[in-house]
Phi, psi and omega in degrees: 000129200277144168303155177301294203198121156008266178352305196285238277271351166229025126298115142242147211286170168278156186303163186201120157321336184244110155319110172273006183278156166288357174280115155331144170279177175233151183319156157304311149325291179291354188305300197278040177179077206286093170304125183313123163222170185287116194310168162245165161260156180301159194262156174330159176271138178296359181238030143235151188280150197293131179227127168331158189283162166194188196209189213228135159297176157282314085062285193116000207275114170249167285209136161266139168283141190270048133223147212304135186282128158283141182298142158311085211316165188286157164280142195286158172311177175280161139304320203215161155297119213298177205270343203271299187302328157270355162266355164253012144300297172311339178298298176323278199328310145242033156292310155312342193272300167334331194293304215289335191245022158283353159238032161262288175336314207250010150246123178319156191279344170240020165278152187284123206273165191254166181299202144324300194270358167322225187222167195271196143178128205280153184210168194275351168265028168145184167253127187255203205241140206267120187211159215276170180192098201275355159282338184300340155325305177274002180281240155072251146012268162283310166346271197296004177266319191286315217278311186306326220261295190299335188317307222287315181300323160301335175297311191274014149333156151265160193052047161266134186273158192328297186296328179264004169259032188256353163290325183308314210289331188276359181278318197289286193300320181316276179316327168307305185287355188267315176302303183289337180291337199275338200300335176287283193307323167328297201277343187254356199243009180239142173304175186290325175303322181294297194282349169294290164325024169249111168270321198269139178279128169257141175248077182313292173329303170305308221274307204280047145257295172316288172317294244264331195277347169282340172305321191265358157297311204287333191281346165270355189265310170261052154315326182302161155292338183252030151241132133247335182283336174270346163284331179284308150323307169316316188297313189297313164303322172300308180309295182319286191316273197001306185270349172295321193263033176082358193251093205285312198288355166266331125344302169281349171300330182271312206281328180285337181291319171274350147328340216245349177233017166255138180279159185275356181268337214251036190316334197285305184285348179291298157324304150333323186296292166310295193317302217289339183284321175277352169299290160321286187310323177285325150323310202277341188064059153263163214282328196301344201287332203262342175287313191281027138282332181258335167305318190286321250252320186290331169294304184283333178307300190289343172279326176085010188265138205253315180326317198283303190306311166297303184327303171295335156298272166011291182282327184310317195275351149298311163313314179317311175269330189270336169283000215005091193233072176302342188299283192282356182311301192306329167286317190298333168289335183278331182286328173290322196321292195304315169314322159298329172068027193289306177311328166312316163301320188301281196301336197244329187103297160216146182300139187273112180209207158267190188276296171355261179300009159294287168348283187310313164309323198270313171295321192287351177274327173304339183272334176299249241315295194294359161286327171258358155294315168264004147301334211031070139238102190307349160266344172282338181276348179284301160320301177328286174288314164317328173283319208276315204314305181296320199284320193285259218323274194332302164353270196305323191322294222274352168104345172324325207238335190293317176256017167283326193273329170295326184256004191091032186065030162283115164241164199262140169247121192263147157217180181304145185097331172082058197312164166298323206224126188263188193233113195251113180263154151264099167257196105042059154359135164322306194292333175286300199304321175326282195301330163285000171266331166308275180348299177273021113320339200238277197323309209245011179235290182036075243205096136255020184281146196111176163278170169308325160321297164301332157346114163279341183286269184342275218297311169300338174256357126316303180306307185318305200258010202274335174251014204275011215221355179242160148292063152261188199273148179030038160243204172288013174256337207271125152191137151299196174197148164234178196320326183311307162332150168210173191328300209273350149263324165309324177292321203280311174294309144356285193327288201299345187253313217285330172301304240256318146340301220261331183291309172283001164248007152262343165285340216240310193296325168316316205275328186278353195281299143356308192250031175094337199277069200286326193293329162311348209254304202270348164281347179283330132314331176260344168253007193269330182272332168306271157355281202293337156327292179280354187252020200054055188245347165335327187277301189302289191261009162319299151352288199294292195299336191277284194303358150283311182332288168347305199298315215261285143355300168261051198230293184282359168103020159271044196343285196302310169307330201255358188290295176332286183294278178009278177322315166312316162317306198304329206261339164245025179263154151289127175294162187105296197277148190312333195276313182297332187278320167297298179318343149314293192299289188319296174334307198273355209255311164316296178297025154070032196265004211242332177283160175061008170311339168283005165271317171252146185272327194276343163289343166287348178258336151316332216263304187291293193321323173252044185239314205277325148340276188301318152313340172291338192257179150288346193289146159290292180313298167315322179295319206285323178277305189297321166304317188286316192300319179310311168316315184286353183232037174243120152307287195308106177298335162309315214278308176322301178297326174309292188274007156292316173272002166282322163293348178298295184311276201297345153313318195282316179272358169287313198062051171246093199258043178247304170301316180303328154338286203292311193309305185318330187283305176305301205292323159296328161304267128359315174239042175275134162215173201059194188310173165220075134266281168030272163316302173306313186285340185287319183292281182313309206286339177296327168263014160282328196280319182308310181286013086010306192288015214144344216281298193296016145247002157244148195282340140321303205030057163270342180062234178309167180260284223302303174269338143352296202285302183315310191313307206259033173266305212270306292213302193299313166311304162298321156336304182284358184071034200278166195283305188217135185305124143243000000 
């Protein structure tokens, strides 16, 4: 057979994975034992058209050939995998590998590894009994550094089509954004021991350089209509970085544009769109949070999606407490209630419902609660927790909750219709939701009353802690992660159990303070600095450690120390804010400022000032305070006793019975009157109240100490026939 042409001899075809000879190839195995065959000649250069066989005269002239073209044989498999589909598999892979040492990262090196019976911990052949691994950060890590690095070499392959490079690029940006997200919390949420033991250096700078420029190919690459889930992703990923580097108005600049070229029919990512913005506002505790709450509400409303529509109630009453926006808190919960079915629980025990709206049921009765624990009315917060304890506990019996707790509360949100693109929320973790549900049990109650057993504040900050130092199954260490997840959410999470320690061992230190029991106070305390030490929680919570000190000083009779502490407080507070308004009253209460108002006017007029402050607000405990103060500064004894008994009312319906103590103690001082029998009983029930705080676990059973001592002070005196109370 004669060459095709001049042309084909100073052309070489290009390489081609599929053998154009009719001979199968062979293996990489058999090469090195080459069977003898007839040559082929090479195949045409591809930019000449294909010509029938043919055959040559003696002439030379050619010829169409008289025997029959055979059908073509199949094409034989590739020798190898083409290389854009093995570097994004090895990417996946080991992207996806990282998952696995993210509940090593996020339990700490000194809970206690669990027994036979311990806690799981997923792996890709299963799940095994859960064991530490102080490396896993940096494995981790490298996993995803590993990931980026084949991501990036595929993206810039050649001859890649549109569609896979713009998956190189949301797979590239997706992991990337998981690496910049770790640079904060590395430094600010691992102890110094933790942070020696970070070896590997991120050039952060570069990397978030490497994204932008790999984001803005991919939105060219996926222009067509039918990548568009890769364009969206990208838009989300972008937003997202926007707001990691502070730069919130280009960021919103992105979410708005794409609201604004997404069709309303296209709900999922327009949701997405809404979650990631108001996630950032609720973080920064901006005001704009409560309007982009009502655009998404309005969105899922006209959609008909009911699941979205409780969500956006949800975050609405959350803004509501994280803006502290008491006013409408009440309405807005009350609007919610029928959405919700909180009676239905009431009635039935648990709501036939999904895990979705379980979930969602279980914040809004935890936010019920703290809400009217901080109105003080104690019986609706009490209902409140009688409904959620049985709804959690059924829960967990029947596994409702086992795979929320398996991804680390990624839960999927279904609605009617089927979306195209399903929605993945990040809520509440099993074990965190546990644990803020002890907390608003202690916080929206605060029952200090009893022996130590009996106590409800003590028992419940028992329970929490009785375990707080082992890996077991369905307490506070057990949580999984799914892929979605990264380094910088096991830390985040981390963050978030270790607030919520330190937060419920200053209520339990509160509680011993309260009922007198100092020796208890101080190893409670000590681990309480310990936590904030070691997790970096000093800036959120200095304030909160001062003002107990402060407490604790003045309990014992340490003026000048608790003087000390006070101030500190004062000096990291907002003039204004409620936490700063208590910490005023203490000072001044400390400093002997509450005696003697009728004589200085300008301390009485201080006195009304943070007495009308405190009536301004909603807090119950603040009302309560604000009546006695009025009391203490009204000449008229009729006008006095009137707001001793408006503070009296709200003690009462509150159960606060340490303020209720005290008002009562002043009104015997001050206001004893009639016979004395009367007195004496007036006497006695104070000291009754007092030995309530404490009292029946010590052989004194003075209970509070401070007033303990005053009742059976005042009491021996009267006994004794003394003339008159001073």
């Amino acid at each position: 057979m004669p060459k095709s042409s001049s042309a084909s001899q100073r052309s070489t075809p290009r390489p081609s994975s599929t053998p154009t000879s009719s001979v199968p190839a062979k293996r990489k195995s058999q090469a090195s034992q080459p069977k003898p065959r007839t040559p082929q000649p090479p195949p045409p250069p591809s930019h000449l058209p294909a010509h029938p066989p043919t055959s040559t005269t003696p002439a030379g002239r050619a010829v169409p050939s008289q025997v029959p073209t055979p059908s073509p044989a199949p094409a034989p498999l590739p020798d190898a995998i083409p290389t854009g589909p093995l570097l994004f598999h090895a990417a996946v892979s080991a992207h996806h590998s990282a998952t696995y040492h993210l509940q090593q990262v996020f339990v700490p090196q000194h809970v206690q590894d669990g027994d036979k019976g311990g806690m799981k911990r997923q792996t890709p052949s299963g799940d095994v009994l859960f064991t530490h691994d102080s490396g896993a950060l940096n494995t981790a890590l490298r996993l995803l550094v590993m990931a980026l690095d084949l991501l990036r070499t595929g993206f810039y392959l050649p001859n890649l089509s549109d569609s896979e490079r713009a998956a190189f690029g949301l797979e590239f940006a997706t992991v990337a954004a998981k690496v910049l997200a770790t640079e904060e919390p590395v430094k600010k949420m691992l102890s110094k021991e933790e942070l020696a033991r970070v070896h590997l250096i991120i050039d952060h700078k570069r990397l978030a350089s490497d994204v932008e420029d790999v984001m803005t190919k991919t939105l060219a690459a996926a222009r067509s209509p039918h990548l568009k889930h890769y364009r969206q992703g990208v838009e989300l990923v972008s937003a997202r970085l926007a707001f990691m580097k502070d730069k919130a108005n280009h960021a919103k600049r992105i979410i708005k544009h794409a609201l604004a070229s997404t069709p309303r029919e296209d709900v999922a990512h327009r949701y997405n769109l809404h979650l990631l913005h108001m996630n950032h506002l609720l973080k920064a505790g901006n005001v704009e949070l409560l309007q982009v709450v009502k655009e998404f509400e309005a969105d899922a409303e006209a959609q008909g999606h009911q699941d979205v529509v409780l969500l956006a109630r949800i975050i609405r009453i959350r803004a509501h407490f994280s803006l502290r926006r008491w006013d409408n808190l009440l309405t807005t919960l009350d609007e919610s209630e029928a959405l919700f079915g909180t009676d239905e629980v009431h009635t039935s025990g648990e709501p036939a419902t999904s895990s979705f709206r379980l979930v969602l049921l279980m914040h809004f009765l935890n936010m019920r609660a703290l809400h009217y624990g901080r109105a003080g009315d104690d019986v609706n917060a009490k209902k409140q927790l009688s409904r959620l304890y049985p709804l959690m506990d059924a829960a967990i019996d029947k596994g409702k909750l086992a795979e929320m707790r398996k991804s680390g509360g990624v839960i999927p949100l279904r609605t009617p219709g089927g979306l195209t693109q399903h929605i993945l929320v990040q809520s509440t973790p099993v074990n965190v939701l546990w644990a803020l549900t002890y907390l608003t049990s202690v916080v929206s109650r605060r029952d200090l009353l009893g022996t130590v057993e009996q106590c409800r504040t003590l028992n419940h900050t028992r329970a929490m802690r009785q375990y707080e130092d082992f890996a077991r199954p369905d307490d506070l260490w057990d949580s999984g992660f799914s892929f979605r997840h990264g380094v910088a959410d096991a830390l985040e999470l981390r963050h978030k159990i270790n607030k919520i320690r330190a937060e419920m061992l200053m209520e339990e230190a509160l509680a011993f303070v309260c009922r007198s029991s100092f020796e208890q106070v101080k190893p409670i305390m000590t681990k309480t600095v310990s936590i904030l030490h070691d997790n970096n929680l000093f800036l959120t919570h200095s304030h909160q450690l001062a003002l107990l000190y402060g407490h604790i000083m003045h309990s014992i009779g340490l003026p000048d120390q608790a003087v000390r502490y006070y101030r500190a407080a004062q000096s990291l507070l907002v003039a204004g804010s409620e936490m700063r308004l208590i910490v005023d009253i203490n000072l001044m209460a400390v400093q002997g400022g509450f005696s003697n108002l009728h004589s200085d006017l300008d301390r009485a007029t201080k006195v009304n000032v943070m007495a009308d402050q405190c009536r301004a607000g909603t807090n119950g405990a603040l009302n309560a305070v604000g009546f006695f103060l009025l009391s203490l500064t009204d000449h008229e004894r009729v006008s006095s006793k009137r707001k001793l008994t408006f503070a009296y009312e709200v003690c009462r319906r509150g159960k606060l019975n340490v303020l209720y103590a005290l008002i009562f103690a002043f009104t015997t001082a001050q206001h004893l009157f009639g016979d004395r029998d009367r007195q004496l009983k007036q006497l006695e029930s104070g000291r009754d109240i007092a030995r309530l705080l404490g009292g029946k676990d010590r052989a004194d059973g003075c209970g509070l100490l401070p007033l303990g001592l005053w009742y059976n002070t005042k009491l021996r005196g009267r006994l004794n026939s003394l003339p008159t109370l001073t």
